[in-house]
C-alpha positions in Angstrom: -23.8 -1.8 14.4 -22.7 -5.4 16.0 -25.5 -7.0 14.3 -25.0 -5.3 11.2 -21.6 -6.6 11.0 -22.2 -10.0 12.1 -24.9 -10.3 9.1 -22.1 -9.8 7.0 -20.5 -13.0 6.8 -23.9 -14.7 6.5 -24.8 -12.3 3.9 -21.6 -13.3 1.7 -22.0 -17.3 2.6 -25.3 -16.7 1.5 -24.2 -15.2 -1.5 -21.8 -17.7 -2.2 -24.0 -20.5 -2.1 -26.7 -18.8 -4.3 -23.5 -18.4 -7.3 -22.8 -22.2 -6.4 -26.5 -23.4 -6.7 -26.5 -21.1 -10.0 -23.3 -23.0 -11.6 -25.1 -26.2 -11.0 -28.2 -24.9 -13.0 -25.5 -23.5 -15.4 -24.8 -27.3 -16.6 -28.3 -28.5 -16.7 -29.6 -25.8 -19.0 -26.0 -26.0 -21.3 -26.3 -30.1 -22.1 -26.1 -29.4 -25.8 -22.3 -27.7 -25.3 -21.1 -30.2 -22.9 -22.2 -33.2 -25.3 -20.1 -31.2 -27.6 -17.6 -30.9 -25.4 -17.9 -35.0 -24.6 -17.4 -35.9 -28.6 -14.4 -34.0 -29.0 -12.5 -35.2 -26.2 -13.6 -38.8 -28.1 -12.1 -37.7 -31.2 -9.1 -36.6 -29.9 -8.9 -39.7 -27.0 -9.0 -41.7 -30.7 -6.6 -40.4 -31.5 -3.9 -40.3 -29.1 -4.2 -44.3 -29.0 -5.0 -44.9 -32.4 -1.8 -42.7 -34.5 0.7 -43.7 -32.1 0.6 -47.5 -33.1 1.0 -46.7 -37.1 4.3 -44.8 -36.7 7.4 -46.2 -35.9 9.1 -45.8 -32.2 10.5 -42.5 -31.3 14.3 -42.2 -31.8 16.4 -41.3 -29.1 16.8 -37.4 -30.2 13.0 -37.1 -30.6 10.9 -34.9 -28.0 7.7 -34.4 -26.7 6.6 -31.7 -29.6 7.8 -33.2 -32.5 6.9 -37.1 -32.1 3.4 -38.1 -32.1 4.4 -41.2 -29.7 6.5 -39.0 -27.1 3.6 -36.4 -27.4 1.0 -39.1 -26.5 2.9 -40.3 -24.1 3.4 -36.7 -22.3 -0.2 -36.1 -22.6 -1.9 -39.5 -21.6 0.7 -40.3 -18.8 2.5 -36.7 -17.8 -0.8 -34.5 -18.0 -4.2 -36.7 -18.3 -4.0 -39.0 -15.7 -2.3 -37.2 -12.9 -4.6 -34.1 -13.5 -7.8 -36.1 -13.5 -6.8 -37.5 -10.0 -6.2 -34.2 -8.6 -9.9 -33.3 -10.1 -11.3 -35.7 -8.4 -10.2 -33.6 -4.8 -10.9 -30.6 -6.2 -14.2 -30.5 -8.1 -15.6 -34.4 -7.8 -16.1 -36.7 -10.4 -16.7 -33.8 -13.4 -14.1 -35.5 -15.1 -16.5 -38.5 -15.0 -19.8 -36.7 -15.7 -18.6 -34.7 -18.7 -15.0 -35.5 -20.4 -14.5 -39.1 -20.1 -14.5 -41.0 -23.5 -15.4 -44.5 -22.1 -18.4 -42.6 -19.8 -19.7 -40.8 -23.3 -19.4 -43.9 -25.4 -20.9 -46.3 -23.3 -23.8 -43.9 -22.5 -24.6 -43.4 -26.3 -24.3 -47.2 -27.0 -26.7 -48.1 -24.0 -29.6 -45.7 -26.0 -29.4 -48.0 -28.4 -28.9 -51.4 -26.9 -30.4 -54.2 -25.7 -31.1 -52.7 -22.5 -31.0 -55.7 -20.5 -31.6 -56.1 -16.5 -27.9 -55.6 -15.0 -27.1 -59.1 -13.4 -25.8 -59.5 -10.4 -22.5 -60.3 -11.0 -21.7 -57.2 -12.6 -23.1 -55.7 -9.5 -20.4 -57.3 -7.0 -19.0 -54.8 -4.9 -15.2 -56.7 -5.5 -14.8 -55.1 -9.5 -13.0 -51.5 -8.1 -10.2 -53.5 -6.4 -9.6 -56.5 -9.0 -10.1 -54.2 -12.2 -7.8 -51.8 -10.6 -5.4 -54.5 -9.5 -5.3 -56.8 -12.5 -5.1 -53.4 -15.1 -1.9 -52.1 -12.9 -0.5 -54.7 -13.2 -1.0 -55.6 -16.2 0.0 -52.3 -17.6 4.0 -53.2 -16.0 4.1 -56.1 -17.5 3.7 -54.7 -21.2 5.3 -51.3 -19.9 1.9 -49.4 -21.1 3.9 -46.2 -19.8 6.5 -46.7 -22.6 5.3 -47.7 -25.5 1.9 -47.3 -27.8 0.7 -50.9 -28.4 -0.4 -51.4 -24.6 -1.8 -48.5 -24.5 -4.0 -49.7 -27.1 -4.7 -52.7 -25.5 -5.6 -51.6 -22.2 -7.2 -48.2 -22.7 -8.6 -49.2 -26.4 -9.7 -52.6 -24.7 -11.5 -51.0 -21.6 -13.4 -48.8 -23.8 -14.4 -51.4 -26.1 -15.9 -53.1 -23.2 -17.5 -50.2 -21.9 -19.6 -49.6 -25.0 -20.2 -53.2 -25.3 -21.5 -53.1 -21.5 -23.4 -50.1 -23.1 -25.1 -52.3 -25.7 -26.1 -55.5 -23.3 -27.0 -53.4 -20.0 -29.4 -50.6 -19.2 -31.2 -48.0 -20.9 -29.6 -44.4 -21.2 -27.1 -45.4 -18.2 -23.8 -46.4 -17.8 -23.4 -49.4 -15.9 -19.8 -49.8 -17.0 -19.2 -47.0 -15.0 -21.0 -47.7 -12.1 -19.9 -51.1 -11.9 -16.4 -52.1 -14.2 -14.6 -49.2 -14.8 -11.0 -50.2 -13.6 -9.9 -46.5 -12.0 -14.3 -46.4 -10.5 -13.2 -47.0 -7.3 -9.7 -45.0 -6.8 -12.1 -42.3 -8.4 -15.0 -43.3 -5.9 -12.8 -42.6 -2.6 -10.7 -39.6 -3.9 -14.1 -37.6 -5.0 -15.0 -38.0 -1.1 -12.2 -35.1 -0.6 -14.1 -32.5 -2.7 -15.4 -29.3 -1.3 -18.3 -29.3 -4.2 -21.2 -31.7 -4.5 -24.7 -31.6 -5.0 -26.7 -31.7 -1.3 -29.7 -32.9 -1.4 -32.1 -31.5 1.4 -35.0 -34.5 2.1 -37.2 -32.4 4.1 -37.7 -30.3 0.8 -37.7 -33.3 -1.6 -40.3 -34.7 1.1 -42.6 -31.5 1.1 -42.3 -30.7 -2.8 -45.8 -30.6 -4.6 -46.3 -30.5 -7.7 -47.6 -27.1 -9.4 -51.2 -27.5 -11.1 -51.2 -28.1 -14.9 -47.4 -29.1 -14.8 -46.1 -32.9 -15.6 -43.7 -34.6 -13.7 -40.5 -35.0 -15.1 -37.9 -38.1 -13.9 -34.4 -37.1 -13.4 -32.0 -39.2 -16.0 -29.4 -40.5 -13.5 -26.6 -42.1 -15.8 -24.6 -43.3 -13.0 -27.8 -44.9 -11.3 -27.5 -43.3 -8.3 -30.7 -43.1 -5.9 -30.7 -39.4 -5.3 -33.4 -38.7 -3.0 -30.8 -40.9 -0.3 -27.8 -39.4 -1.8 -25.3 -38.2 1.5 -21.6 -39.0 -0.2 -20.2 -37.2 -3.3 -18.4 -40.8 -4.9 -21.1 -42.0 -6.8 -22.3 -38.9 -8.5 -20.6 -38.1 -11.8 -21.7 -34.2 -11.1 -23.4 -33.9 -14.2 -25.7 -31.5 -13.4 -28.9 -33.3 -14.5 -30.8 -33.1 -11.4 -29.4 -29.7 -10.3 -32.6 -28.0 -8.6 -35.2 -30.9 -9.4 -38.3 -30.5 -7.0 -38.5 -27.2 -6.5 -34.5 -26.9 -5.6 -34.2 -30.1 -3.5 -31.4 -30.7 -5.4 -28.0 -27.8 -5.8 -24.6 -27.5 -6.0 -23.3 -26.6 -2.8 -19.8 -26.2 -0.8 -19.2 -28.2 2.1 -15.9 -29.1 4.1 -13.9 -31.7 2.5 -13.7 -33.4 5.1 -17.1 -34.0 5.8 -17.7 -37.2 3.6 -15.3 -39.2 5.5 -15.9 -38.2 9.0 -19.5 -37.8 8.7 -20.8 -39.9 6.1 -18.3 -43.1 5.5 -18.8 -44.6 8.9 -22.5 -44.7 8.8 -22.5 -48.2 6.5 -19.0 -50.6 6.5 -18.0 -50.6 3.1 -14.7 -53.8 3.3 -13.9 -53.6 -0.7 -13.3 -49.8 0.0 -10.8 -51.1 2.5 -9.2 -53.7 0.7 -8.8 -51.3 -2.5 -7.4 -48.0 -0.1 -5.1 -50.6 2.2 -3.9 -53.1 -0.7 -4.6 -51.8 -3.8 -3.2 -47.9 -3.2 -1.3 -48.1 -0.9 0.0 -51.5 -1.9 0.1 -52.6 -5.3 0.1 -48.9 -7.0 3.1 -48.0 -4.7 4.6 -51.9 -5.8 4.1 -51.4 -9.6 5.8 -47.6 -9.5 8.9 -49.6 -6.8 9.5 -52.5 -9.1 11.2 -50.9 -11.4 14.0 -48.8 -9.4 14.3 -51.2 -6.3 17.7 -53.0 -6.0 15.8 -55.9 -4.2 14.6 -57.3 -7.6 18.3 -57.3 -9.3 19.1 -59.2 -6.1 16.4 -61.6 -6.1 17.3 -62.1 -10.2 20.9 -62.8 -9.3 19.3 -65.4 -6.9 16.9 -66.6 -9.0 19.3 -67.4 -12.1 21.8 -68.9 -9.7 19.0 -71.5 -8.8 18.4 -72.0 -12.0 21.6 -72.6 -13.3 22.4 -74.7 -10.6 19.3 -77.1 -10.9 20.7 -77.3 -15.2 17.3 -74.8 -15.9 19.3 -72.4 -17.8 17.2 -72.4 -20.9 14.6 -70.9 -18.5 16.2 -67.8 -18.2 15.8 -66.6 -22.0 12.0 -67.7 -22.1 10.2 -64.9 -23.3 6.7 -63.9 -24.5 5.0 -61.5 -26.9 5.0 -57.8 -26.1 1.4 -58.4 -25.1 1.9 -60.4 -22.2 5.6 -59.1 -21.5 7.7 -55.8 -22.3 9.5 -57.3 -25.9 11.2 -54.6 -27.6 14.6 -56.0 -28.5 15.5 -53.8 -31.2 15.4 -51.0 -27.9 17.0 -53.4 -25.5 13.6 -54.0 -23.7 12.9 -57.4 -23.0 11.3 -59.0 -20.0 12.1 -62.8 -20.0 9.8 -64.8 -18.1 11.6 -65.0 -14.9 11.3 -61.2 -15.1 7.8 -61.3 -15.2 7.4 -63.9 -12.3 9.7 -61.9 -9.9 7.8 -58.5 -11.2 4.6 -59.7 -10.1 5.8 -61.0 -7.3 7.1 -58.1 -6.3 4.2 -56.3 -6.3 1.8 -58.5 -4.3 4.7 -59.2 -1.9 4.8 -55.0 -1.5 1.2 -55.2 -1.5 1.0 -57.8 1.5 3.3 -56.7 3.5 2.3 -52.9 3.6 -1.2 -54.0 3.3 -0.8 -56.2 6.7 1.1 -53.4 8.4 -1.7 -50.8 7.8 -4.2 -53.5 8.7 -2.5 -54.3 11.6 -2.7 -50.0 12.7 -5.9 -49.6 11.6 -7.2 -52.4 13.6 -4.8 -50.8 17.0 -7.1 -47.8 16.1 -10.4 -49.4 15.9 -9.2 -51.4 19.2 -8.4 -48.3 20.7 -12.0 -46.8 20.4 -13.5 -50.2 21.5 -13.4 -52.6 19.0 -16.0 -53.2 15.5 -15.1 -54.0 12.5 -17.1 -50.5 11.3 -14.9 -48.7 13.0 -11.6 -50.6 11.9 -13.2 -49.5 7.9 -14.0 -46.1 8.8 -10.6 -45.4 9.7 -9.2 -46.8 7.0 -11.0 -44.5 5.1 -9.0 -41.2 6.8 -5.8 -42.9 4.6 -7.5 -42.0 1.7 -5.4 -38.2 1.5 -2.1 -40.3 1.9 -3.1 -42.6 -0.9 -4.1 -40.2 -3.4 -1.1 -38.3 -3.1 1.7 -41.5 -3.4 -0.8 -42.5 -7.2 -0.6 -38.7 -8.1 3.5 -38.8 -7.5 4.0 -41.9 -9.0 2.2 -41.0 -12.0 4.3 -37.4 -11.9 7.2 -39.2 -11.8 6.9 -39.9 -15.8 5.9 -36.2 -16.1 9.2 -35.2 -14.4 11.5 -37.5 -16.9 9.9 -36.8 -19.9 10.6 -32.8 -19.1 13.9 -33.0 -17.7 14.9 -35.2 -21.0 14.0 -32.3 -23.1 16.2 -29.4 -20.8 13.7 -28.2 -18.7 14.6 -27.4 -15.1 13.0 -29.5 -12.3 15.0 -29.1 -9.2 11.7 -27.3 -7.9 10.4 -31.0 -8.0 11.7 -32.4 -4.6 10.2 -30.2 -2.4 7.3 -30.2 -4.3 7.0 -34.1 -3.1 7.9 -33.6 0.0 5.3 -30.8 0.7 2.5 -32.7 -0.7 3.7 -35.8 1.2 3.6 -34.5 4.4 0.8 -32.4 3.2 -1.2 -35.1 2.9 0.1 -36.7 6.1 -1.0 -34.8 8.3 -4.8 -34.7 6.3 -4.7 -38.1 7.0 -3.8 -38.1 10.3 -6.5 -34.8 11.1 -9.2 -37.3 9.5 -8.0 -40.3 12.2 -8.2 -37.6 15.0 -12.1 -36.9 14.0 -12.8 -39.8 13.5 -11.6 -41.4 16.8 -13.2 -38.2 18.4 -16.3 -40.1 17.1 -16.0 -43.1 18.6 -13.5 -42.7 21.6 -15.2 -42.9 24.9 -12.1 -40.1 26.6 -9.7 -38.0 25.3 -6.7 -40.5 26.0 -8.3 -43.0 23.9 -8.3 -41.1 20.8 -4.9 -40.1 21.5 -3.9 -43.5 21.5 -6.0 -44.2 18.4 -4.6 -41.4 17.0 -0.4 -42.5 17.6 -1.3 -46.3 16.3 -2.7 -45.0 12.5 1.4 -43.3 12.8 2.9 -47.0 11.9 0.5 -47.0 9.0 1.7 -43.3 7.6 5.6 -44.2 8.1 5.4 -47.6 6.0 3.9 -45.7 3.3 6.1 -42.7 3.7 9.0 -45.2 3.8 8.3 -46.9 0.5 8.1 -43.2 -0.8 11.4 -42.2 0.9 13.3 -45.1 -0.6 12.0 -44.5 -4.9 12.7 -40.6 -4.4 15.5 -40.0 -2.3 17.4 -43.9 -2.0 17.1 -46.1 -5.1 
């Protein structure tokens, strides 16, 4: 009877697994639907970027559900974007592999391209952090959450690219994705999270023979990654193409979410991860959502116009630019004069320093802790990667939140919301520093200690947090 009943759970794991494999074969042998699927979100990607520019601005009494701008606005900013970010820790990067227009359209333009040897600067592992950086801030200077014309510009632009990187580079791939896509890397480290991936065993890869009278078939890999070697889940797009190649090598399969970081991250120092998790989340996404609420920058205007005036530069502070380098929308009041723009920038990469440096500084105390290497000191900044996820998803919420309580819909559910997915993610992050010192702390009292120094690099975070929601 006791074995019986411990053959249970197996039995049901077992069972699991076998439904999870299935769903994997599911999307290989259902291509034709999904490229279907792929089109239409195109079409309708078109349009939210395209109609919003050929009608005028939304009046003030206009709502989400009967102007086209407010609506695109709502669904880009309040639903698209957050939601794609929480796929990403949920499911992996399907939102990669199957709805994304840019992935779709530069993948059709590379079958008919040049199809060109990808040079090597395209390759540079820097892209994730400077595309990411530059686009953020970018999109607050022009206020792409606001109004339709940046979002044109940026989105519209990005995808233009992609499908001209489709025409010069590759064959049937998508090296824009791989290599240029702005939001690549933020997608890269958050996909680590995911409890689903496709597991590739090498021992039956290895073994695999080929039945007699049957011809090999290659697996098309769009995002180029090199399967057989394949341990982390942030490259794969989870398309589905090589579910169950060589004789089921290759399947869908649960694993613990935190597995990727503690077990797989550490093995190879990745320092552009780090500088995009410590500098470009948790510093210059957390500085472009500040800017804008933080009474520092009305005090550093005051400053800055005294100077001005005072050193007869007056003339300076009226300097503005077109809407596509800075916010101009006088007929709404919305103008960003130069000086504006400096000290908005500013503000930013001063954010992005200073709470960069301060979670350097921990992370370091941690790797120091463990017996310093500069492996280490990139593996742990990798268990941050919860706590960073969560601040982009709020921030981007935060639009979400205004746009509903404008049109009468209750939100006082909202706080604790934040707060439980704050601390939430906290103490993820903290759980993932515990394992990981466990993995390189020679006692017990080290990894406590490695442990209490990565609590610095939580607060700062937290703090910055604290101050938008609950201060400014």
């Amino acid at each position: 009877m006791a074995t019986l009943i411990a053959n249970r759970p197996a039995s049901r794991s077992a069972a699991l697994n076998a439904r999870v494999a299935a769903a994997g074969n599911l999307l290989l042998r259902h291509r034709t639907a999904i490229a279907r699927l792929q089109w239409a979100l195109v079409a309708v990607y078109a349009l939210l970027i395209i109609v919003p520019v050929l009608v005028p601005l939304p009046a003030r009494a206009d709502h989400v559900w009967n102007n086209v701008t407010l609506f695109a606005q709502f669904v880009f900013w309040g639903i698209w974007w957050p939601f794609v970010l929480i796929s990403m820790v949920l499911v992996g990067r399907v939102w990669c592999g199957f709805m994304c227009p840019e992935g779709t359209l530069t993948e059709a333009a590379s079958r008919h391209g040049l199809a060109r040897a990808i040079p090597r600067w395209v390759r540079w592992g820097g892209w994730p952090f400077v595309a990411f950086a530059l686009t953020t801030i970018y999109g607050q200077m022009t206020s792409v959450y606001q109004y339709p014309g940046p979002v044109l510009l940026i989105l519209g632009g990005s995808t233009v690219a992609a499908i001209f990187a489709g025409l010069l580079w590759g064959e049937d791939k998508r090296v824009w994705c791989r290599f240029l896509c702005p939001v690549n890397g933020v997608f890269r480290v958050l996909a680590k999270l995911a409890p689903l991936h496709f597991a590739v065993d090498t021992e039956q890869w290895n073994a695999y023979r080929l039945p007699a009278g049957e011809r090999f078939q290659h697996v098309r890999c769009t995002p180029l990654v090199a399967i057989r070697t394949m341990k982390s889940n942030s490259q794969c797009h989870m398309c589905g193409n090589c579910s169950g190649f060589r004789g089921g090598a290759v399947k869908l399969a649960l694993r613990s979410p935190n597995h990727d970081i503690v077990n797989v991250s550490g093995l190879k120092a990745k320092p552009w991860e780090t500088v995009l998790i410590v500098f470009g989340l948790l510093g210059i996404a957390i500085g472009a959502f500040l800017w804008s609420a933080s009474p520092w920058m009305v005090q550093a205007k005051i400053a800055s116009a005294t100077f001005l005036v005072g050193h007869g530069l007056k003339d300076l502070l009226h300097v503005t630019l077109p809407w596509w380098v800075l916010t101009d929308y006088p007929e709404r009041n919305d103008v960003l004069t130069l000086l504006d723009g400096v000290l908005l920038v500013g503000f930013i990469l001063a954010f992005a320093v200073v709470n960069g440096l301060v979670v350097s500084a921990c992370l370091a105390a941690a790797s120091a802790a463990c017996g310093w290497s500069a492996q280490r000191f990139h593996h742990f900044a990798q268990a941050l990667i919860p706590l960073a996820g969560a601040g982009v998803f709020l921030g981007l919420s935060a639009l979400t939140v205004t746009l509903l309580a404008q049109d009468g819909f209750s939100m006082g559910w909202v706080e604790e919301l934040r707060i439980a997915m704050l601390a939430g993610a906290t103490v993820w992050s903290l759980w993932l520093g515990w394992r990981i010192a466990g993995l390189h702390a020679p006692n017990a009292a080290r990894r406590a200690l490695a442990l209490a120094v990565l609590l610095p690099a939580c607060a700062s975070t937290l703090g910055a947090w604290y101050l938008l929601f609950w201060v400014w």
